[in-house]
C-alpha positions in Angstrom: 0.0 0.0 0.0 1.5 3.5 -0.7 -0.3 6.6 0.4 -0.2 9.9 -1.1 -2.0 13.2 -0.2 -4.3 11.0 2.1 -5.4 8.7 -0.3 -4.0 5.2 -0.6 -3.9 3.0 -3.2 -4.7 -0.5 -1.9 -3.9 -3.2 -4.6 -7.0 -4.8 -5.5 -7.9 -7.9 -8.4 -10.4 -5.5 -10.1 -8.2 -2.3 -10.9 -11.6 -0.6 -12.3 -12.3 0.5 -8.9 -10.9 3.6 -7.0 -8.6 4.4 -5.0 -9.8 5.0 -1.9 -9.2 7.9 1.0 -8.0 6.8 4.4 -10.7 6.2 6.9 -10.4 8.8 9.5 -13.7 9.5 10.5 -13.2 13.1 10.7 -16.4 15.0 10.2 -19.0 13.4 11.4 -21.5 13.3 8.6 -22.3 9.5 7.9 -23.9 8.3 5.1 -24.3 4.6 3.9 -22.3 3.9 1.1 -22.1 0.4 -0.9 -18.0 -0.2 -1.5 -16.6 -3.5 -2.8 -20.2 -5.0 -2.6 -20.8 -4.3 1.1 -22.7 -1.2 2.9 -20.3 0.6 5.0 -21.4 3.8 7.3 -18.5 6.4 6.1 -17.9 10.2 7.1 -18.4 12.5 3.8 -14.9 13.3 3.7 -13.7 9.6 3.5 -15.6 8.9 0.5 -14.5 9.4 -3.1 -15.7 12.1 -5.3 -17.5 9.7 -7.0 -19.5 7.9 -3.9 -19.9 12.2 -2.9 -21.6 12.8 -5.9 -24.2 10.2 -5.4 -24.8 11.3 -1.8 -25.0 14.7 -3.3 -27.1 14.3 -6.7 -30.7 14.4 -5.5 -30.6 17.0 -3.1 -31.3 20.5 -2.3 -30.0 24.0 -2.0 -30.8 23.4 2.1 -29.5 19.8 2.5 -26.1 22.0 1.0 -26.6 25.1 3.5 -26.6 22.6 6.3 -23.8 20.1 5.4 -21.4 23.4 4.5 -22.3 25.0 7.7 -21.7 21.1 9.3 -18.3 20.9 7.6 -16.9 24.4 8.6 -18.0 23.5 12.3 -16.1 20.4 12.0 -13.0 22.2 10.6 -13.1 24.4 13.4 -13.3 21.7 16.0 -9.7 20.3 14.3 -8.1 23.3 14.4 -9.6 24.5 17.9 -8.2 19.9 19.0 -5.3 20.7 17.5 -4.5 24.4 18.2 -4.1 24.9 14.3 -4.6 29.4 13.7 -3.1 31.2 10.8 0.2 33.0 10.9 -1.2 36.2 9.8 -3.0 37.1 13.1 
């Protein structure tokens, strides 16, 4: 396995699939998700663009609103964990 930019390619007998991110669990927004023929529960941000635009594809304009405002809220709580602030302050 060799990982790059957070995403690690795993080898695999069908090299169709994707590469997929590391599992880190970091935002907190679950969705089901079938992967390699099984239904897994995975955080938005460890999914692949691909399996993100099928979460994404049937909804609306306030589904977004509320997972952006859900995502920045997470991003804070990672910076605020791990006392991450810009340099320009």
């Amino acid at each position: 396995m060799s990982c790059n930019d957070g995403y690690c390619e795993i080898e695999r007998k069908d090299t169709n699939q994707e590469t997929y991110p590391t599992k880190r669990d970091l935002d907190g927004a679950y969705f089901r998700v079938e992967r390699d023929g099984k239904w897994l529960n995975l955080c938005f941000s460890d999914m692949t663009e691909t399996e993100r635009g099928k979460v994404m594809a049937d909804k609306a304009v306030p589904w977004f609103i509320s997972m952006c405002n859900h995502l920045a809220n997470s991003l804070h709580a990672i910076g605020d964990a791990f006392d991450i602030a810009s340099r320009d302050e």
